[in-house]
PyMOL Python script that loads the backbone (N, CA, C, O; Angstrom):
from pymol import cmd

cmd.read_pdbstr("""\
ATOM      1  N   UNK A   1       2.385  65.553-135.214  1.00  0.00           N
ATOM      2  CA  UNK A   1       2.242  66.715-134.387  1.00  0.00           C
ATOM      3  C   UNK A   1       2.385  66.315-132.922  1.00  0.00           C
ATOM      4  O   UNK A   1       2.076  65.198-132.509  1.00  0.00           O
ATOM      5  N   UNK A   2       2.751  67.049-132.354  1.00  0.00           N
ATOM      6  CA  UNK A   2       3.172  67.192-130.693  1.00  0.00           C
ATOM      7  C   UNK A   2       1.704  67.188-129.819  1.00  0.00           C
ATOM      8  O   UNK A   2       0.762  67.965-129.973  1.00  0.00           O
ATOM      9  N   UNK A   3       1.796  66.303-129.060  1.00  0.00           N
ATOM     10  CA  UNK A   3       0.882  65.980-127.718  1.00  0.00           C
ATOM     11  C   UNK A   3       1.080  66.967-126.988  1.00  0.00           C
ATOM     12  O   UNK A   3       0.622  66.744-125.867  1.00  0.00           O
ATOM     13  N   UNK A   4       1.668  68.231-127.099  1.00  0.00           N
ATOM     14  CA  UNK A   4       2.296  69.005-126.138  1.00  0.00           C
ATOM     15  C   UNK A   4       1.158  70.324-126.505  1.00  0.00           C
ATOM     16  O   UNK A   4       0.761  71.080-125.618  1.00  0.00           O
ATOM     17  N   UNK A   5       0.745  70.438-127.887  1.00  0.00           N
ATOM     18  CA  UNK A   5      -0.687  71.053-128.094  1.00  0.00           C
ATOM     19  C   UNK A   5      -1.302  71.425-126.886  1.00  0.00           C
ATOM     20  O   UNK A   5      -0.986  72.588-126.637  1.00  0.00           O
ATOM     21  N   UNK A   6      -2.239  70.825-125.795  1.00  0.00           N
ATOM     22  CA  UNK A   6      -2.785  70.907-124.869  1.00  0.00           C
ATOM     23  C   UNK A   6      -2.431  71.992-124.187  1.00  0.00           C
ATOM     24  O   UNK A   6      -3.316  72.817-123.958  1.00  0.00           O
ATOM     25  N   UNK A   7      -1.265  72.206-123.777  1.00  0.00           N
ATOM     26  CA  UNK A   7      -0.635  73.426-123.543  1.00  0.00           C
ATOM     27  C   UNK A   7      -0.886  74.812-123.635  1.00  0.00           C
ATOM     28  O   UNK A   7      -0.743  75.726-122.824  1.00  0.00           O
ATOM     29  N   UNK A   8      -1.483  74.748-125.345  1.00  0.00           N
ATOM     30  CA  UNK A   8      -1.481  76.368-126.226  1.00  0.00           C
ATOM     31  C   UNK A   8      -2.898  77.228-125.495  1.00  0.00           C
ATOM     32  O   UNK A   8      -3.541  76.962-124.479  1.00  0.00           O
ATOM     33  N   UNK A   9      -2.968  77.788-125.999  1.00  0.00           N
ATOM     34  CA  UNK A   9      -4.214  78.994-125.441  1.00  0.00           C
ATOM     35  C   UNK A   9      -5.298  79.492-126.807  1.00  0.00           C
ATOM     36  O   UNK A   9      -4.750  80.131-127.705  1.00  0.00           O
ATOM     37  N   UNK A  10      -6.443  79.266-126.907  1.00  0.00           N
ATOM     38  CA  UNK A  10      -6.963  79.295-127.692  1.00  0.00           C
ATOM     39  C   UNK A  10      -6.303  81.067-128.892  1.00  0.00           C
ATOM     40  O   UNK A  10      -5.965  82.136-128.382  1.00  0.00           O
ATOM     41  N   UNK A  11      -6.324  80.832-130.107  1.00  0.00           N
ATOM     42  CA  UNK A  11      -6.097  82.094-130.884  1.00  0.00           C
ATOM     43  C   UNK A  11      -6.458  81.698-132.117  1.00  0.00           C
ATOM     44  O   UNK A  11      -6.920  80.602-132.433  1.00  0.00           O
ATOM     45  N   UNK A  12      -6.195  82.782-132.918  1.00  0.00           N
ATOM     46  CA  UNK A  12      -6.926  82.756-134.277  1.00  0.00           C
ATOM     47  C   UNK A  12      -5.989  81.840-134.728  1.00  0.00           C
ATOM     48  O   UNK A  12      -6.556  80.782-135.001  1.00  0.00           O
ATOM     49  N   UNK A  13      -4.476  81.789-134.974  1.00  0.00           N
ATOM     50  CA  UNK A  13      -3.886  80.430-135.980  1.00  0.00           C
ATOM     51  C   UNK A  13      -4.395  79.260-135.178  1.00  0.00           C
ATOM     52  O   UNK A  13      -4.588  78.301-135.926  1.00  0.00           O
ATOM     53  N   UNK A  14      -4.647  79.033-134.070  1.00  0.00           N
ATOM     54  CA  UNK A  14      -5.361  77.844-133.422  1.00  0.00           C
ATOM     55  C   UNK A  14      -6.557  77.608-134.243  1.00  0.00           C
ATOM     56  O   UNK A  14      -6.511  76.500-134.777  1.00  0.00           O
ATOM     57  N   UNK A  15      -7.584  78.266-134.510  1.00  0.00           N
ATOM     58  CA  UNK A  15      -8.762  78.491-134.215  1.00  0.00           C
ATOM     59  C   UNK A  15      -8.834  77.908-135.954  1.00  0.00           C
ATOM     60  O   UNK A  15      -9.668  77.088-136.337  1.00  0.00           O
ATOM     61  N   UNK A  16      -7.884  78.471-136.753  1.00  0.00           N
ATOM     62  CA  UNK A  16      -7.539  78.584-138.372  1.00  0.00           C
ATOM     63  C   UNK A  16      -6.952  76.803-138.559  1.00  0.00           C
ATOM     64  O   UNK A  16      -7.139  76.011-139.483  1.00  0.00           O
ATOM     65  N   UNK A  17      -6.444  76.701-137.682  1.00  0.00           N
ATOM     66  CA  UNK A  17      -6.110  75.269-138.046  1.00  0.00           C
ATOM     67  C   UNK A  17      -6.757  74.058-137.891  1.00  0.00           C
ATOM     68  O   UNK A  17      -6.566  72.988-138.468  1.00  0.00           O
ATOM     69  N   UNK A  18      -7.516  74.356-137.070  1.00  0.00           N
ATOM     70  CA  UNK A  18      -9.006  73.337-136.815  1.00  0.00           C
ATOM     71  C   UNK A  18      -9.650  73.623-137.963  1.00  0.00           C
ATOM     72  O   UNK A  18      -9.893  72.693-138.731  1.00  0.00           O
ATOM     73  N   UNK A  19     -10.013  74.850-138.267  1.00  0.00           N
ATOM     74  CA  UNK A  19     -11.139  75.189-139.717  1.00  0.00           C
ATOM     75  C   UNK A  19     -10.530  74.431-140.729  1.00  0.00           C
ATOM     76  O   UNK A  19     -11.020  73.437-141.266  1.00  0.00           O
ATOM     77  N   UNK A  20      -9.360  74.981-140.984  1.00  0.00           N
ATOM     78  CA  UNK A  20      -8.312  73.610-142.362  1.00  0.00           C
ATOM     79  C   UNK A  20      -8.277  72.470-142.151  1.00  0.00           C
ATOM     80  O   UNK A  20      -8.233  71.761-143.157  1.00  0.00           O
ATOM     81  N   UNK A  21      -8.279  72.091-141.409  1.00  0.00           N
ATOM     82  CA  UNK A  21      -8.502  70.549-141.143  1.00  0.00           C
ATOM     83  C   UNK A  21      -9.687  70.151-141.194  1.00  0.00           C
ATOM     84  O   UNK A  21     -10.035  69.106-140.645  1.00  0.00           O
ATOM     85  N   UNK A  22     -10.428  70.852-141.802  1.00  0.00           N
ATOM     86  CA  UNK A  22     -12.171  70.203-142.003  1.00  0.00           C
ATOM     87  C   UNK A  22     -12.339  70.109-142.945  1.00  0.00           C
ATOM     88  O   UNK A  22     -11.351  70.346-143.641  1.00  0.00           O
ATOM     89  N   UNK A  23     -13.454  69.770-143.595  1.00  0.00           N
ATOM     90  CA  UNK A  23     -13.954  69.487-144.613  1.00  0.00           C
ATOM     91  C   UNK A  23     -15.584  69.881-144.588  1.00  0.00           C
ATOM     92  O   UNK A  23     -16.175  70.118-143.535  1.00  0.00           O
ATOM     93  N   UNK A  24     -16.317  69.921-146.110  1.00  0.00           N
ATOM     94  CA  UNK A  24     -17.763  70.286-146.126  1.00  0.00           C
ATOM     95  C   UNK A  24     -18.221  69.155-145.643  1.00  0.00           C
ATOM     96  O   UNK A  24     -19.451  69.192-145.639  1.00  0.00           O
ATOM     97  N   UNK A  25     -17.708  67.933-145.138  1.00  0.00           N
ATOM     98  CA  UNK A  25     -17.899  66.645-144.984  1.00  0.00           C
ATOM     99  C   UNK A  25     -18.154  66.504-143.179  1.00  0.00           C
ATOM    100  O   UNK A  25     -17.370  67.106-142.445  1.00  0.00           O
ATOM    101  N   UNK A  26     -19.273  65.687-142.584  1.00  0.00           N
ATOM    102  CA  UNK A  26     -19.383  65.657-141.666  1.00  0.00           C
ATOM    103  C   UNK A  26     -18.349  64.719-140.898  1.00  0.00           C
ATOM    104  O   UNK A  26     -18.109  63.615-141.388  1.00  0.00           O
ATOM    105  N   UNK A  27     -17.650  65.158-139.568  1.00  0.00           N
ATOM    106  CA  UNK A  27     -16.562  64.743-138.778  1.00  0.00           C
ATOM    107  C   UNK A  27     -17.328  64.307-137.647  1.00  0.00           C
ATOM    108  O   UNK A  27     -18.482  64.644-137.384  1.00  0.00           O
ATOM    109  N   UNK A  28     -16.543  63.483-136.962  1.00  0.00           N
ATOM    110  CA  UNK A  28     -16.614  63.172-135.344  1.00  0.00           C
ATOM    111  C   UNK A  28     -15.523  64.388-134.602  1.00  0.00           C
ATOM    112  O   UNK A  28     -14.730  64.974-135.339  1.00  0.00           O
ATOM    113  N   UNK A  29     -15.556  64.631-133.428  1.00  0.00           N
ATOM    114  CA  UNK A  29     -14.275  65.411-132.770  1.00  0.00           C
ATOM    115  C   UNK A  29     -13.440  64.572-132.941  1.00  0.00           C
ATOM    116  O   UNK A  29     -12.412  64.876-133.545  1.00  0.00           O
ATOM    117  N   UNK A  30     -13.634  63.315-132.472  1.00  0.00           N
ATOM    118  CA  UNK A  30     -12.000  62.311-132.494  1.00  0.00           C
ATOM    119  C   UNK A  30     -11.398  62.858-133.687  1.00  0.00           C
ATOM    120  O   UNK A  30     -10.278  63.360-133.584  1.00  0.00           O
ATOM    121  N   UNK A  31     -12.177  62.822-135.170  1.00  0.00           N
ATOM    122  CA  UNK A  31     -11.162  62.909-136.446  1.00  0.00           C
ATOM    123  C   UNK A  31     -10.932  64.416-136.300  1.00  0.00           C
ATOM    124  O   UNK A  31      -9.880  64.787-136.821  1.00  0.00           O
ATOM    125  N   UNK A  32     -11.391  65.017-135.934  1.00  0.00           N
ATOM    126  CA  UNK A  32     -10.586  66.295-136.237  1.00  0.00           C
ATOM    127  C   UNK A  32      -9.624  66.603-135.570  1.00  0.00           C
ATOM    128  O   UNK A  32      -8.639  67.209-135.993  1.00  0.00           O
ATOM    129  N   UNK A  33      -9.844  66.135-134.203  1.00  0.00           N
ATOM    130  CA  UNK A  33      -8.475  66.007-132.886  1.00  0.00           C
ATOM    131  C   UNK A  33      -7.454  65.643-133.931  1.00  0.00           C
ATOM    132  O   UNK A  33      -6.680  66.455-134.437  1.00  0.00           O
ATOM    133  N   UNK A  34      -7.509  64.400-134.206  1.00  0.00           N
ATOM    134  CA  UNK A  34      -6.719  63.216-135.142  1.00  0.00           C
ATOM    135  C   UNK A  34      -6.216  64.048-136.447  1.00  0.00           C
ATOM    136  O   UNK A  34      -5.111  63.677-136.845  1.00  0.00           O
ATOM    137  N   UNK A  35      -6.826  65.118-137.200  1.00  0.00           N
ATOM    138  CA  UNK A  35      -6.174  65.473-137.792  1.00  0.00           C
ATOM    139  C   UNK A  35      -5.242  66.620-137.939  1.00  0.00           C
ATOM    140  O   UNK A  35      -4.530  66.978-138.877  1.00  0.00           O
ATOM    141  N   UNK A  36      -5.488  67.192-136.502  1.00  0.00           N
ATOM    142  CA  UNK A  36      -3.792  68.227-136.218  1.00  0.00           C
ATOM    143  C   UNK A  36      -2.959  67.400-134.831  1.00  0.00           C
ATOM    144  O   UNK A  36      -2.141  67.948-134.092  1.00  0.00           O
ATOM    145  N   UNK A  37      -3.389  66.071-134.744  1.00  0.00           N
ATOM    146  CA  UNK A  37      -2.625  65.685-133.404  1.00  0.00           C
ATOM    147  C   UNK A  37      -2.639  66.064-132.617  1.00  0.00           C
ATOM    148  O   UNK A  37      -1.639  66.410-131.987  1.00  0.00           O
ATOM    149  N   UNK A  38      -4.031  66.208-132.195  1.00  0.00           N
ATOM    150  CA  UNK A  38      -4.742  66.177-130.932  1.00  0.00           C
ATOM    151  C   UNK A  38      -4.932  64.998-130.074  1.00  0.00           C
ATOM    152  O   UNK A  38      -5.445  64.209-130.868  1.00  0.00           O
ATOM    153  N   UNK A  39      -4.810  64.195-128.598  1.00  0.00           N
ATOM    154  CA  UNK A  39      -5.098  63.634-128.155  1.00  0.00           C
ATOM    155  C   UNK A  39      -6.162  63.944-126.727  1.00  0.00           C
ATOM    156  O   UNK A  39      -7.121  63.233-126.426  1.00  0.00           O
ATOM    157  N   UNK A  40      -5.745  65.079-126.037  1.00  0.00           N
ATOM    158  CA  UNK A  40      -6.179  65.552-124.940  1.00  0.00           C
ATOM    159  C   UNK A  40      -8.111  66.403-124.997  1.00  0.00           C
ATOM    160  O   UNK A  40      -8.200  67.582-124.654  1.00  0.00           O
ATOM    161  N   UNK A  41      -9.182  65.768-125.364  1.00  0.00           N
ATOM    162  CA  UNK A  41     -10.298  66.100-125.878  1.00  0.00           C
ATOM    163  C   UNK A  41     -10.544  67.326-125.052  1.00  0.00           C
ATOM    164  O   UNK A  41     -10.297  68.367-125.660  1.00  0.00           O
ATOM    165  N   UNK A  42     -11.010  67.484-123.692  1.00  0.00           N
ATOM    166  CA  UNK A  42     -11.194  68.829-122.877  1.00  0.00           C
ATOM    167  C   UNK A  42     -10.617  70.139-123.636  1.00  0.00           C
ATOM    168  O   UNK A  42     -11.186  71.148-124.052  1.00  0.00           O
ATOM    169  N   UNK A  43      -9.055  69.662-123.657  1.00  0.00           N
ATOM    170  CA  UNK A  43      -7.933  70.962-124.058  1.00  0.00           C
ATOM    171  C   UNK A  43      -8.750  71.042-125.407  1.00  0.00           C
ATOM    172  O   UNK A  43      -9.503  72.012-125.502  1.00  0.00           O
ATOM    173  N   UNK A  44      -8.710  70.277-126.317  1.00  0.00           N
ATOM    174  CA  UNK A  44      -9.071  70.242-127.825  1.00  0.00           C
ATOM    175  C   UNK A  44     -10.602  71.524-127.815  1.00  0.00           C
ATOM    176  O   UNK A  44     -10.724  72.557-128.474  1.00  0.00           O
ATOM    177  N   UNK A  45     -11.326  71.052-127.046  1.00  0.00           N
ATOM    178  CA  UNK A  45     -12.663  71.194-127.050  1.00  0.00           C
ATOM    179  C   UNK A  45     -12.394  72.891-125.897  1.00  0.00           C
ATOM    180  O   UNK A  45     -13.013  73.888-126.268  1.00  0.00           O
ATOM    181  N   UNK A  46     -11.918  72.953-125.226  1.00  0.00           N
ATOM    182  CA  UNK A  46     -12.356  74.574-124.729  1.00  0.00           C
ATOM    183  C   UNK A  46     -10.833  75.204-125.219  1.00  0.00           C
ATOM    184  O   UNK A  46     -10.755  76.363-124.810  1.00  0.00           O
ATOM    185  N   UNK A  47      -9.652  74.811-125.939  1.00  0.00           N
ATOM    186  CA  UNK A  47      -8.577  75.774-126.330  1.00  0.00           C
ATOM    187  C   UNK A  47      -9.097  76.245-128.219  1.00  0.00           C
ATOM    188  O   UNK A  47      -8.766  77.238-128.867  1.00  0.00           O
ATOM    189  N   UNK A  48      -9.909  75.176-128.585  1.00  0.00           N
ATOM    190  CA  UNK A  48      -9.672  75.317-130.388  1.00  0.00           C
ATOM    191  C   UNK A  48     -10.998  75.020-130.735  1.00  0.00           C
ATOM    192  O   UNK A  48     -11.615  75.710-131.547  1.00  0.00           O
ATOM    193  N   UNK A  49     -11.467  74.062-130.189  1.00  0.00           N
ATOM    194  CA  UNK A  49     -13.104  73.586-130.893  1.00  0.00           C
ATOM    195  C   UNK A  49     -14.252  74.796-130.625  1.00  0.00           C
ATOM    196  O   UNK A  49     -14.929  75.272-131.537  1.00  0.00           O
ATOM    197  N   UNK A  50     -14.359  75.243-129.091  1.00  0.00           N
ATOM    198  CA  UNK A  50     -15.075  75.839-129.020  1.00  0.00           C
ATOM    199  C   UNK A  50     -15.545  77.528-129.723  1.00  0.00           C
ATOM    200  O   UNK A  50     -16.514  78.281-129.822  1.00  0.00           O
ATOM    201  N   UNK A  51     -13.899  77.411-130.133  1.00  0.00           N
ATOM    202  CA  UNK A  51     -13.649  79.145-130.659  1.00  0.00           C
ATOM    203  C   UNK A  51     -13.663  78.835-131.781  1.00  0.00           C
ATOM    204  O   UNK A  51     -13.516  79.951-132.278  1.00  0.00           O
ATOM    205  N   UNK A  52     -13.740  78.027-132.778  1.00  0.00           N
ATOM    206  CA  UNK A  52     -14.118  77.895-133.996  1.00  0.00           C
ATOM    207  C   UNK A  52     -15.980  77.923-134.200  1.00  0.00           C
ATOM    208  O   UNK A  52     -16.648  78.889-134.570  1.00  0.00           O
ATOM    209  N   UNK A  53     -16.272  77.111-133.978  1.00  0.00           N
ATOM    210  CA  UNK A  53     -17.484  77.028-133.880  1.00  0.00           C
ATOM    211  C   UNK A  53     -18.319  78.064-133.379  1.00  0.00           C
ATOM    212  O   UNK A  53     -19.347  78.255-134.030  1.00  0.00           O
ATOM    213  N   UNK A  54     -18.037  79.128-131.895  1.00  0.00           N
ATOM    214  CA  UNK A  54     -18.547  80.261-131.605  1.00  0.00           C
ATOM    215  C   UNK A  54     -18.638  81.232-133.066  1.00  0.00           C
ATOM    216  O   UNK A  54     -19.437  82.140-133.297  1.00  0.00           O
ATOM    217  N   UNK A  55     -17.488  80.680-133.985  1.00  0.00           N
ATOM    218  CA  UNK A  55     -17.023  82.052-134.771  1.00  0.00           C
ATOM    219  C   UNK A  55     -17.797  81.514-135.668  1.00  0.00           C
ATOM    220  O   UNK A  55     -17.402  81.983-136.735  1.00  0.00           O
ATOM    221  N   UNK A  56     -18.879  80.633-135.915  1.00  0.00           N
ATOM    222  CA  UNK A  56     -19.355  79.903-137.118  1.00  0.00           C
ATOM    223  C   UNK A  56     -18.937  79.711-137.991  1.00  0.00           C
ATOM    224  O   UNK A  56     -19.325  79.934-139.138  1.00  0.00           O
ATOM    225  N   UNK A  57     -17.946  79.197-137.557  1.00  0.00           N
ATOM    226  CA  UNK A  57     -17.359  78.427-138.809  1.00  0.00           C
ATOM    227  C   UNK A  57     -17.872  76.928-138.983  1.00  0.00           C
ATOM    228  O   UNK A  57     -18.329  76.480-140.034  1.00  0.00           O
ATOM    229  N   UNK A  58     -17.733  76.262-137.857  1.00  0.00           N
ATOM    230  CA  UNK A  58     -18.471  74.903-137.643  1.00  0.00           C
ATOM    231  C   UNK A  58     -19.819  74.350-137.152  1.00  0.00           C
ATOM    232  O   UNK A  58     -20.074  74.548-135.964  1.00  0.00           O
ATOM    233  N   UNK A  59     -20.543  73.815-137.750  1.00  0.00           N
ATOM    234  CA  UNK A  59     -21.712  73.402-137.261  1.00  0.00           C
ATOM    235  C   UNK A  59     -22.058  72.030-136.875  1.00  0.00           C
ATOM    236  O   UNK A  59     -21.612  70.979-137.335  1.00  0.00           O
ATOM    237  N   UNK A  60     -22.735  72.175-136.157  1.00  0.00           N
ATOM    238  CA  UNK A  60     -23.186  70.484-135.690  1.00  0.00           C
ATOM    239  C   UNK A  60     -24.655  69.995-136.853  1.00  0.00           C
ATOM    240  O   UNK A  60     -25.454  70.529-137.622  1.00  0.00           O
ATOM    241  N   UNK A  61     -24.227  68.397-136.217  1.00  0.00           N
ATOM    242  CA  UNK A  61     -25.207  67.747-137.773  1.00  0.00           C
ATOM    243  C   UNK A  61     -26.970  67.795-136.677  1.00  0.00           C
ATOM    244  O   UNK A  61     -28.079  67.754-137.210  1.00  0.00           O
ATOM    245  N   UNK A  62     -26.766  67.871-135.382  1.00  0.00           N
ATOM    246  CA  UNK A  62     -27.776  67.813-134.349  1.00  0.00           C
ATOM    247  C   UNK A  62     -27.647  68.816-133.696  1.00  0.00           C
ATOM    248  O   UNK A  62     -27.175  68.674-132.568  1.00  0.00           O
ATOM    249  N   UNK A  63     -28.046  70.303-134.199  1.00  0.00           N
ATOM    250  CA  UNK A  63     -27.786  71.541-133.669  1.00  0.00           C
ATOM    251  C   UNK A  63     -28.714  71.246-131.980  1.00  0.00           C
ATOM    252  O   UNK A  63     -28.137  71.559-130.939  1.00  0.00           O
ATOM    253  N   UNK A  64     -29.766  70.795-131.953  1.00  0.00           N
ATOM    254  CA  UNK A  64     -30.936  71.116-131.313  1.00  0.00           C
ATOM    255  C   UNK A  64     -30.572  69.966-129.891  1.00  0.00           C
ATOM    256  O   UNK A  64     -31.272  70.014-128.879  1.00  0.00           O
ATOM    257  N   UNK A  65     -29.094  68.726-130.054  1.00  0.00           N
ATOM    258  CA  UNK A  65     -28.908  67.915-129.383  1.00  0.00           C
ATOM    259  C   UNK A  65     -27.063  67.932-129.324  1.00  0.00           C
ATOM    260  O   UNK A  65     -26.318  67.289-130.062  1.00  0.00           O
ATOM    261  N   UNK A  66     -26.690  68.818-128.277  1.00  0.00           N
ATOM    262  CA  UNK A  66     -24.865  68.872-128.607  1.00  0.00           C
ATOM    263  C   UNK A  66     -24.749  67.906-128.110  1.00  0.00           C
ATOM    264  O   UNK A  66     -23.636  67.412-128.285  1.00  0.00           O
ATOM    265  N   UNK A  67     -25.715  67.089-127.254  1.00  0.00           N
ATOM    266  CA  UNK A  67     -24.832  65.870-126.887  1.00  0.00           C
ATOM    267  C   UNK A  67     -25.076  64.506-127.769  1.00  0.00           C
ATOM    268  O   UNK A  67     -24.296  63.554-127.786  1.00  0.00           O
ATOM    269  N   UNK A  68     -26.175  64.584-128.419  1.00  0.00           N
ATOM    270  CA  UNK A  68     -26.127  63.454-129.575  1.00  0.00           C
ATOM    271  C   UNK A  68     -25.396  62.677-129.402  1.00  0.00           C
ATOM    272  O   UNK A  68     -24.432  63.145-128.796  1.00  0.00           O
ATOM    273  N   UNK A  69     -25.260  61.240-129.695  1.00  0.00           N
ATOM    274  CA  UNK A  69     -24.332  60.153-129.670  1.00  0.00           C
ATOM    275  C   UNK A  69     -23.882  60.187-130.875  1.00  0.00           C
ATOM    276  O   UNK A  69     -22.795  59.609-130.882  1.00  0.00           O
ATOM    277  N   UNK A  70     -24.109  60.500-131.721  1.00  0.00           N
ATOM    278  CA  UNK A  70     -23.512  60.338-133.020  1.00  0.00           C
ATOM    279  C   UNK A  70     -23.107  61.709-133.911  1.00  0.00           C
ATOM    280  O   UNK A  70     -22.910  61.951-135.101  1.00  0.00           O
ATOM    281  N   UNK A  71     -23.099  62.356-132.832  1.00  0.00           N
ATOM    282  CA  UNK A  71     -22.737  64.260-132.972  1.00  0.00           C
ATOM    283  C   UNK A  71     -21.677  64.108-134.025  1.00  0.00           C
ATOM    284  O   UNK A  71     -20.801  63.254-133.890  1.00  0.00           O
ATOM    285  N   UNK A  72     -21.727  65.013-135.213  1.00  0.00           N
ATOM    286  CA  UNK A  72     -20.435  65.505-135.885  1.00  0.00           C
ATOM    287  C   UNK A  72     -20.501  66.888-136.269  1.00  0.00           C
ATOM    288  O   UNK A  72     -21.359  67.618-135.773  1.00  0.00           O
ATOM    289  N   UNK A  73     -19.726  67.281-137.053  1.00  0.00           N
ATOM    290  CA  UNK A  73     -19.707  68.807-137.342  1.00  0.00           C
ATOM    291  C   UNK A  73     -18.546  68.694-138.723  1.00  0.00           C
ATOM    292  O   UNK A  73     -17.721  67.825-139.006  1.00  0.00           O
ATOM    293  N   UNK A  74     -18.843  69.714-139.251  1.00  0.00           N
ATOM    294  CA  UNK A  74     -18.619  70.659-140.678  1.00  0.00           C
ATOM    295  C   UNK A  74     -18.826  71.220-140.943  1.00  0.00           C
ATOM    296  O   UNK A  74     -20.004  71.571-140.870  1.00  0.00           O
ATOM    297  N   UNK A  75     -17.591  72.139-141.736  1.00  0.00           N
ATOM    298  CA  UNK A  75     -17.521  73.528-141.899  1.00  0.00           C
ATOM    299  C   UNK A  75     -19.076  74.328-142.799  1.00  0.00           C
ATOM    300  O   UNK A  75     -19.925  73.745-143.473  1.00  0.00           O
ATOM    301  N   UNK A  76     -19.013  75.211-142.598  1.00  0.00           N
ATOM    302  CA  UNK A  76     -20.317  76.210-143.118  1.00  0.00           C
ATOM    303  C   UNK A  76     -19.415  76.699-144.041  1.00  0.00           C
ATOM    304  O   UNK A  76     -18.205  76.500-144.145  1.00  0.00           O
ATOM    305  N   UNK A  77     -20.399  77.561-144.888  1.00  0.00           N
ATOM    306  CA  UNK A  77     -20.072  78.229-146.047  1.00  0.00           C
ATOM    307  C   UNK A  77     -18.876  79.677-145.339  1.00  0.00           C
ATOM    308  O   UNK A  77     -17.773  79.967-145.802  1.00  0.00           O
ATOM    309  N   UNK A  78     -19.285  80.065-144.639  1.00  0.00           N
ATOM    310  CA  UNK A  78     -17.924  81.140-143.886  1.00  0.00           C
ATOM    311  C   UNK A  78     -17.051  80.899-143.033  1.00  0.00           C
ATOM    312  O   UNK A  78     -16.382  81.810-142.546  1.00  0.00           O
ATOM    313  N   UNK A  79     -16.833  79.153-142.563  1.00  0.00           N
ATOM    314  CA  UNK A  79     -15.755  78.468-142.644  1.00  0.00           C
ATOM    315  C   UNK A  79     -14.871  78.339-143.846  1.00  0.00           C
ATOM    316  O   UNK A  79     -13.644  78.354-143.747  1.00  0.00           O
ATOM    317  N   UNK A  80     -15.494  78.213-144.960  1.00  0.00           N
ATOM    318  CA  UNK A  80     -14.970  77.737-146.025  1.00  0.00           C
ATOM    319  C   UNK A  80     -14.193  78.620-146.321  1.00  0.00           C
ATOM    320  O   UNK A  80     -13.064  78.271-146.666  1.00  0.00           O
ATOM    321  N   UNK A  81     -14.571  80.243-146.283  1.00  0.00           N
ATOM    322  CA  UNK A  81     -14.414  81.286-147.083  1.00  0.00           C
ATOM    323  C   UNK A  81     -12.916  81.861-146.208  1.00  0.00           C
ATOM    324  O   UNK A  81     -12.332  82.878-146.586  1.00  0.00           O
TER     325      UNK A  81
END
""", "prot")
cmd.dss("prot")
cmd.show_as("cartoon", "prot")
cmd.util.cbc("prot")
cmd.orient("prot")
């Protein structure tokens, strides 16, 4: 996938392709960047990460600590769905 991503503007096939690329399995951001060819974390994180997760689809494993050092996230049951 294209580094050129960074570019796009957050939307629902954005938003849909981060959710598919997850798993019920807990992630780091790097691997999920990593798995639509993402490099640019900011863009990643306010064009696609943040609008998934608003929409609950994604949850953090340290709801109560977003900055955790060892922060990951995976999909919820209405991610899944």
């Amino acid at each position: 996938m294209s580094s050129c991503r960074e570019n796009y503007h957050s939307s629902t096939a954005q938003v849909q392709e981060v959710i598919f690329s997850m798993s019920k399995s807990y992630m780091t951001m790097n691997e999920i960047m990593s798995n639509i060819g993402f490099i640019h974390r900011t863009s990643f994180r306010e064009n696609y990460f943040l609008s998934a997760s608003g929409d609950g689809a994604i949850e953090p494993m340290y709801p109560q600590q977003p900055n955790h050092p060892k922060q990951k996230y995976r999909l919820t049951s209405s991610g899944e769905a």
